[in-house]
N, C-alpha and C positions, 0 to 999 in steps of 0.2 A: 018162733026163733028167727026163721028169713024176715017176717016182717021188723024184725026187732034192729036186724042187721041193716035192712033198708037204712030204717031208723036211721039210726049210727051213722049209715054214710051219709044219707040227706043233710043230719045237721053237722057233718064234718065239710063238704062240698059249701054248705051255707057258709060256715065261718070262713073257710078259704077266698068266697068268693064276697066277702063283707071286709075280707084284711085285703085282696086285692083294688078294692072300690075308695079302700081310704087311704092306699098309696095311690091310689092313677087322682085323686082329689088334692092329694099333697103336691104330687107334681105332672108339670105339665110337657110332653113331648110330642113334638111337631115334626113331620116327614114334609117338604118338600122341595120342589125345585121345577126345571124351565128346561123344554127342548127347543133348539131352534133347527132349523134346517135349510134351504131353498138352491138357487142358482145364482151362480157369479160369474161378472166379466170384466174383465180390465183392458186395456189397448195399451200399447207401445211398453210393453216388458222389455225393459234389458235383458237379453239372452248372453248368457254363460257356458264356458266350456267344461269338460271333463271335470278340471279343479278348482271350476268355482270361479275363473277369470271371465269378466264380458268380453264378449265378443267384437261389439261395435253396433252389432244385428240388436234390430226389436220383434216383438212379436205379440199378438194378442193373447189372451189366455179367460178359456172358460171354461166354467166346470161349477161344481156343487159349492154352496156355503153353510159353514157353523158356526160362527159363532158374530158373525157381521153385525146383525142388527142386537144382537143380545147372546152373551156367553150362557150355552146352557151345562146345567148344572145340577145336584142335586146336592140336599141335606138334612140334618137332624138339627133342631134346636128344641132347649126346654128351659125351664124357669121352676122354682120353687120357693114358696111361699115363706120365709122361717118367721116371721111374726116381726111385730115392732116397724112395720114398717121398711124390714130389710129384706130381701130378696137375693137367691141367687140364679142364675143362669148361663148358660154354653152353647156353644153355635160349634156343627163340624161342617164342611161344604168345601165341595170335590167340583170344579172345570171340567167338562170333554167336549169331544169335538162331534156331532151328530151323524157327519155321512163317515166316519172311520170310528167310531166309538172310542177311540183313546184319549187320556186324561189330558188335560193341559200340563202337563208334567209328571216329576217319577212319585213325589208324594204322595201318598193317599187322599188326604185333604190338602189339595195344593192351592185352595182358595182362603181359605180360614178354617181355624179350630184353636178356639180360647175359654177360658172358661172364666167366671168375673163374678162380682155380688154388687145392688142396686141398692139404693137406698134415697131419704132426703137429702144426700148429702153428696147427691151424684153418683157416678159407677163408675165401677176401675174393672180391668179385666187382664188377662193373660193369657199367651200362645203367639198365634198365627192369625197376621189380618190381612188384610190390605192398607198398605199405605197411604198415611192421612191426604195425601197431596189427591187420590181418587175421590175427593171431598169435590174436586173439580168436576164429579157429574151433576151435582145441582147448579153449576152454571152455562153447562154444555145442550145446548137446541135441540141436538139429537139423542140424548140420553146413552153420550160415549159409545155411539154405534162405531163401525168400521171406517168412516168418514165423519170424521169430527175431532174435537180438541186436539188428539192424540197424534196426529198425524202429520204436523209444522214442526211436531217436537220429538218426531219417531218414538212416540210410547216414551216419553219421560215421563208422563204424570200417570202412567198404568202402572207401578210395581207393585208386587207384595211385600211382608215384612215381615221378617221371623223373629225370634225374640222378642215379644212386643209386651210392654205395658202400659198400658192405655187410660186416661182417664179424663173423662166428661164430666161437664158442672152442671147443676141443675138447671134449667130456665129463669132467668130473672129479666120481667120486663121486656122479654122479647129476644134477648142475649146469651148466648150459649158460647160455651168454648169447651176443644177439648184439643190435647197435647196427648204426644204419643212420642214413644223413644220404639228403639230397636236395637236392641242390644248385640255389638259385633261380637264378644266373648271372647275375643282375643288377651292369653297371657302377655302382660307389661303395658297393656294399650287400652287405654278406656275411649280412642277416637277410633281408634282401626275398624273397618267396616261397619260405623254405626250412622244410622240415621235416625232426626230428630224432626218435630215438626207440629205445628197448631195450626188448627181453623175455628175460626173466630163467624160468629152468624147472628145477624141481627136481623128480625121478622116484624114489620109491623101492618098487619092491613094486608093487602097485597104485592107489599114490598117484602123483598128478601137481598140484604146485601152481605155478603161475603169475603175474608180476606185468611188466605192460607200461605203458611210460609213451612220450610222444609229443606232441610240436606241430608244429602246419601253420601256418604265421605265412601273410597275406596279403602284395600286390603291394609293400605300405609297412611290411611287418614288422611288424603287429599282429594281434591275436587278435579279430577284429572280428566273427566269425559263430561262434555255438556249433556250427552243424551244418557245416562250410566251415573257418574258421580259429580252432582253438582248442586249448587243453590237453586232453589227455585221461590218464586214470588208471584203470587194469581191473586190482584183483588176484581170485583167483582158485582152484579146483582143482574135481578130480578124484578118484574114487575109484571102484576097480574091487572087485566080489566075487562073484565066479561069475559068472555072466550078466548081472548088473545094474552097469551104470555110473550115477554120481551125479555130476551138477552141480550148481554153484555159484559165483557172482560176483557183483561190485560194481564199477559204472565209473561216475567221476566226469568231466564233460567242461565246463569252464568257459571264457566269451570275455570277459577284462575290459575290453576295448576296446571292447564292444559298443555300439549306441546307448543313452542314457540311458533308462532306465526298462525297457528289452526285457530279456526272460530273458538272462539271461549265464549262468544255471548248471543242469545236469541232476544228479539223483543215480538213477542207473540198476540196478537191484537183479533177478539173476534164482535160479532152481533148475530144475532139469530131470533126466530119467533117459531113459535105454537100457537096455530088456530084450531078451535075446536067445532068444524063445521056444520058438525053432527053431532049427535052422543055416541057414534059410532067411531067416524073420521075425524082423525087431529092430520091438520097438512103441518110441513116443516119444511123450515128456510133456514140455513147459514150463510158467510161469508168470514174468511177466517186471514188472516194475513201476517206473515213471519220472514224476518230480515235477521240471516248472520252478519256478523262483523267480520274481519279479515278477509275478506273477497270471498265469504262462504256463498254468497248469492240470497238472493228469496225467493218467496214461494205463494200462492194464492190460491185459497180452497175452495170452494162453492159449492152448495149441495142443494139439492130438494128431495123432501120425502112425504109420507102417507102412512098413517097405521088407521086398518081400519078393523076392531072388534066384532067379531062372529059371536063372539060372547065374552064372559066376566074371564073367562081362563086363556080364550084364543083369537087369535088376531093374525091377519094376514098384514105384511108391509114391502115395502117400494120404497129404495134410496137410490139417488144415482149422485153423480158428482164431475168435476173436473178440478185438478190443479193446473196450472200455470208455472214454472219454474224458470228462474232467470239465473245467470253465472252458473255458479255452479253448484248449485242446489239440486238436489235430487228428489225433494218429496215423492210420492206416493199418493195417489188418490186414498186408496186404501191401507190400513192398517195389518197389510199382509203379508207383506216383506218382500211383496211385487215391485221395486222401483223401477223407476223411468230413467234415461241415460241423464247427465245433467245438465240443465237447462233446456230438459224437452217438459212436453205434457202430456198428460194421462188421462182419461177417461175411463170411466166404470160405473158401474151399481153393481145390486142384487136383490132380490125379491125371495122370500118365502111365507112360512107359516112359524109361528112361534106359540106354543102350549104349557101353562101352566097348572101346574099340581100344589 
């Protein structure tokens, strides 16, 4: 009778464990994500008072990095099979900051979380992404570390997007495009906080050329902050040969709603390279160059960097940098919120370890 019961439960435990074999085979779910961590240093901080006014005073400033050379991160994605040909899949993925472990915001997934179906005939998706203008990391040398593209144009081309419905076209010939909205959802107003935008990508050989265009309208449907709500324009490419990859771009970002007499217009100009010295060591070169109109001033970036692989998941790296700032431009070496008074210059890096899962 106990052996019989055995019985019983062994081929109950079998089946259970034969119905869960044929769902983990229907679909497919992925955990992961990237810590970063290390030290940082910037030179000639504008320093501030109590409420936030500068003082006049600068000051240097060091201390720990998270997310400089790469935002770490975690998440789930999966896919599932449905036959024919079609497919679906969802991506959830959460920002924090490594030496204080808080999110890059109040969301839970304040990275992405959309959910979408694939097929011949392209993919379409829905949620939370990142905005399509972040398309500007395949032209960026540094791969949109804390010194690079983002930083002539204080984080214009970093937004996310909420409301988003997104759709990708198949590959044809080397040519891909995909348009993405964001829907502001404002009653009476189908402009009011909504942003729109396509990147267009042509592959052939070791050429890669690129062209992205995009607006973020504000709360009234105007282009009122060049760095916040405006046009923007990055074409672009690529070129591989042997070990050396070459960059090149040009982004245009203009707010014509702006207030009277403030910049409303940047013309944003870089070059950069990736050599691969080693199978371990990629060195990296920018130079980046950005002029407002209206007496905003310009600005001149410059960077060198090193990642060098411990292995397939981890890598130690080394960026440093300087801008140059003229009138009354303010850049930032870094993408930290550390500026410099205007028309002075900045110096910095950071070095750490960065691990993937």
């Amino acid at each position: 009778m106990i052996l019989s019961k055995n019985l019983a439960a062994a081929g109950l435990f079998g089946l259970i464990a034969a119905a869960c074999g044929q769902a983990q085979a229907q679909t497919n779910v992925t955990i992961y994500g990237r810590v970063d961590a290390g030290l940082d240093f910037q030179s000639n901080v504008a320093l501030k008072d109590a409420n936030g006014n500068q003082t006049g005073a600068t000051g240097s400033k060091f201390g720990t990095s998270g997310n400089q050379w790469g935002t770490s991160m975690f998440g789930f994605k999966g896919t599932e099979d449905l036959g024919g040909g079609l497919g679906a899949f969802f991506l959830l993925e959460s920002g924090f900051n490594a030496p204080t472990g808080q999110t890059n915001g109040s969301a839970l997934f304040n990275r992405r979380s959309y959910v979408g179906l694939s097929g011949s005939a392209g993919s379409i998706k829905f949620g939370k992404n990142l905005f399509i203008v972040n398309d500007v990391w395949y032209l960026d040398p540094t791969g949109q570390q804390f010194i690079g593209t983002a930083n002539l144009v204080k984080g214009r081309n970093w937004p996310g997007a909420n409301n988003v419905i997104e759709y990708q076209t198949p590959t044809w010939s080397g040519f891909n495009a995909t348009v993405q909205t964001s829907l502001g959802e404002q009653a009476g107003s189908t402009r009011n906080g909504r942003s729109d935008g396509v990147s267009l990508v042509y592959t052939n050989a070791g050429l890669e050329l690129r062209a992205i265009y995009d607006v973020i309208r504000d709360v009234n449907g105007k282009y009122s902050d060049i760095y916040a709500a405006s046009k923007d324009l990055i074409v672009g490419g690529t070129y591989t040969i042997d070990a050396l990859k070459l960059f090149a771009a040009y982004e245009n970002v203009s707010a014509p709603d702006s207030v009277a007499g403030s910049p409303d217009k940047i013309q944003h100009y870089w070059i950069g390279a990736n050599y691969v010295l080693t199978p371990a060591l990629t060195l990296i070169g920018g130079a980046f160059h950005a002029k407002l109109n209206n007496d905003g001033g310009s600005g001149n970036l410059f960077m060198l960097g090193a990642n060098y692989n411990l292995s397939k998941r981890t890598l130690l790296y080394a960026s440093v940098g300087t801008v140059r700032n003229k009138g009354n431009a303010n850049f930032s070496v870094e993408m930290s919120g550390d500026n410099p008074l205007a028309g002075h210059s900045q110096n910095g890096g950071y070095l750490g370890v960065s691990h993937s899962f």
